[in-house]
C-alpha distance (Angstrom), angle and dihedral (degrees) to the residues before:
residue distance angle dihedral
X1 . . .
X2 3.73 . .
X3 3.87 125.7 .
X4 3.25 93.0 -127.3
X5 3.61 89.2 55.0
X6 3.58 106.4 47.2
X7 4.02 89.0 52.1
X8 3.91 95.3 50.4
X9 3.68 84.0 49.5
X10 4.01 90.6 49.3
X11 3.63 88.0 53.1
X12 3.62 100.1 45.9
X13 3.94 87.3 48.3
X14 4.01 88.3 51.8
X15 3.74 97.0 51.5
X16 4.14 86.7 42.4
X17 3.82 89.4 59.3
X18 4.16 88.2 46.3
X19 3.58 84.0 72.6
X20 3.52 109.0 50.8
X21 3.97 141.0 85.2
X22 3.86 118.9 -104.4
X23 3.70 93.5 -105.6
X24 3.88 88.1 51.9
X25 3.77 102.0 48.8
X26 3.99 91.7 41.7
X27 3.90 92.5 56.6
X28 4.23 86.6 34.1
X29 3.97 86.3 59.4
X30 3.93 87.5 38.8
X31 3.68 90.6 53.2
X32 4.21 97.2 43.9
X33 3.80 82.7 49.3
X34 3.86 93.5 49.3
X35 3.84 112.2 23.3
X36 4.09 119.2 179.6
X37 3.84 88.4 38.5
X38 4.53 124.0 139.3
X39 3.51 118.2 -126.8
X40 4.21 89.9 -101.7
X41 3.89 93.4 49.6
X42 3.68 95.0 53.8
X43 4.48 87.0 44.5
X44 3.38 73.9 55.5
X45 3.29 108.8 55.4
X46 3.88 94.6 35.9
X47 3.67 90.4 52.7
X48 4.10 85.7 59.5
X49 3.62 94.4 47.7
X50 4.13 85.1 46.4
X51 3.40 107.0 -112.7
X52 3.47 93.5 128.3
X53 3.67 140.4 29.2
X54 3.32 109.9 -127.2
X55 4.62 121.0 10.5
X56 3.63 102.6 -104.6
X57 3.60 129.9 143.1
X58 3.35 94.0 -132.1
X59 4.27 95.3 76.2
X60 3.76 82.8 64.5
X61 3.32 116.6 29.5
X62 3.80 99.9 82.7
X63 3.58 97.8 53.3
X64 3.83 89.0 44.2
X65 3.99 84.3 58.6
X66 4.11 86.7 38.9
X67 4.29 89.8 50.7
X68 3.80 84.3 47.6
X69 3.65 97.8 45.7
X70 3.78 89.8 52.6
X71 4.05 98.4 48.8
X72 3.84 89.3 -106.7
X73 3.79 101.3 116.8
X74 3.67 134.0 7.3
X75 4.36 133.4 -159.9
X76 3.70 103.4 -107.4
X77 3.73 97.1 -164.7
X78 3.25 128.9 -68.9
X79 3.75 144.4 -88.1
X80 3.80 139.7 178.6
X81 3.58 109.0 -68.4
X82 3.66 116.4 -124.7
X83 4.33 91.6 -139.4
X84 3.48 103.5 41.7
X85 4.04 93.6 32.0
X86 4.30 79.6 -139.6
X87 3.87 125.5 110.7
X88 3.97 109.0 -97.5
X89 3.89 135.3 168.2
X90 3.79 115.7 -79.0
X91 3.69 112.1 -134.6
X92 4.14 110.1 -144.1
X93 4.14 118.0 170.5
X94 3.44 110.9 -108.2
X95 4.41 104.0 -115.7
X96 3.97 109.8 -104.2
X97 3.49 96.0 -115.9
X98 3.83 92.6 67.1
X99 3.45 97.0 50.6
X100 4.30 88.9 47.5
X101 3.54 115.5 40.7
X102 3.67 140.8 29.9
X103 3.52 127.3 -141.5
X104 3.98 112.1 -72.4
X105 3.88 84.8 6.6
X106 3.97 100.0 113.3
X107 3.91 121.0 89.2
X108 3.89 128.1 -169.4
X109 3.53 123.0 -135.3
């Protein structure tokens, strides 16, 4: 990938996270750090890293549905999940330029 790219992308990212509730960016940053992860693995993984007191799904869930709901992430598939040992959704962020720009939409200057 280019340079260029991978800063505009940074940038976009940055100003994304501006936006968003505490709970949102936390599992956001959890989720760029961790791509192709279920719902329980990443309540997992927060839990480790303290976010939460106890690993249940249910500290993340919502936001996951709240990310989704605003174009931020998307389920990729899914996979079985290494907590539950059943197949579950796998939660990847969508890339910045699909949530920016339409096809044909960007100028120069």
């Amino acid at each position: 990938m280019h340079p260029i790219t991978k800063e505009t992308r940074r940038e976009s990212f940055y100003q994304i996270l501006e936006s968003l509730g505490q709970r949102q960016y936390d599992v956001m940053l959890e989720l760029y750090e961790s791509p192709m992860i279920t719902a329980n693995e990443l309540a997992k993984k927060m839990f480790e890293k303290g976010y939460f007191p106890r690993p249940e799904r249910n500290f993340v869930h919502p936001r996951l549905t709240e990310l989704m709901q605003a174009g931020l992430i998307r389920v990729a598939g899914k996979r079985k999940c290494s907590v539950t040992g059943r197949n579950c959704a796998i939660y990847v962020p969508v890339e910045i330029e699909e949530t920016e720009f339409e096809q044909g939409e960007l100028t120069f200057e």
